[in-house]
N, C-alpha and C positions, 0 to 999 in steps of 0.2 A: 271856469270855476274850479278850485282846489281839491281834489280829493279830499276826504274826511279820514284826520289819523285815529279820532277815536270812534272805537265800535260802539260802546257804550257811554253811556253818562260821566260823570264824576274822574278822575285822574283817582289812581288808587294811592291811599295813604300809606306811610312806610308799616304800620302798625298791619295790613292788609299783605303787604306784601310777604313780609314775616310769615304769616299765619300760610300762606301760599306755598312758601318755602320749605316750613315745618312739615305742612300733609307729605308735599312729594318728597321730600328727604327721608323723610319716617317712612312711607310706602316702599323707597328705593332701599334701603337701609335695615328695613324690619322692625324698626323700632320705636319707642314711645315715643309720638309726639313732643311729649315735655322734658324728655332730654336733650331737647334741642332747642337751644337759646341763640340771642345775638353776640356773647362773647365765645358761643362753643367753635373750636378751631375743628375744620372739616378732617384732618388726617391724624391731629395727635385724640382729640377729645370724641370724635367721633365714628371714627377711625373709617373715612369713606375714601376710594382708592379711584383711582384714576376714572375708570369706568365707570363706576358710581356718579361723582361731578357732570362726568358727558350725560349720564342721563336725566338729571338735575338741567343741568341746560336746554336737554332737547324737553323735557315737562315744561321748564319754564318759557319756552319760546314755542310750544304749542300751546300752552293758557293764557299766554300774555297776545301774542297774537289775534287770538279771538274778542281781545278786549282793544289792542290798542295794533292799526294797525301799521306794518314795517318794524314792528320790536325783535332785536336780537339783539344776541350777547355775541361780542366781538372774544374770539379765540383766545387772539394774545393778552387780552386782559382779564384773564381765568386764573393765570399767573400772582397778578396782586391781589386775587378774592385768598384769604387765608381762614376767615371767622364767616359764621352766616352773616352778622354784622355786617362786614364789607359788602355781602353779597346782597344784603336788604339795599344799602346804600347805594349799590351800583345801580342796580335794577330799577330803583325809586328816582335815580340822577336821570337815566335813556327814556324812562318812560314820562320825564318831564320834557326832558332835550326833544323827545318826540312830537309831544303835547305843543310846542312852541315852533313846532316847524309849518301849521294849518297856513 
């Protein structure tokens, strides 16, 4: 029998994912939530620095993990996340790609 990739219920919506991103960006960063949109670009508009992202990833791969399990964020494609946009989108693509590997 299969291990089970999801922990919980439901596959999270991109609208979910966003909102996931905004807390721990804004915790990481110090800053309002709501200046943090899907077209805000991470280094010119938000101005978050290399360190910053790593911890954005390691947030997002310990809360996504407890939800879906085996999610990571692959290194080398940190590179083409430039907007949180992308970064919704990416995160929303593995935790499907995931969802479809039961």
């Amino acid at each position: 029998m299969p291990a089970e990739t999801h922990v919980s219920g439901q596959p999270l919506t991109p609208e979910e994912v966003l909102r996931i991103i905004q807390e721990r960006l804004a915790e990481i960063l110090e800053i309002d939530e709501q200046l943090i949109t899907r077209p805000s670009r991470f280094r010119e508009d938000l101005e978050a620095d290399s360190i910053a992202l790593i911890e954005l990833v390691e947030a997002l791969e310990t809360e996504l993990s407890e939800r879906t399990v085996g999610f990571q964020i692959n290194d080398e494609d940190l590179v083409d996340l430039e907007t949180v946009g992308d970064a919704v989108d990416y995160v929303t693509a593995r935790l499907s790609s995931i969802g479809g590997q039961v």
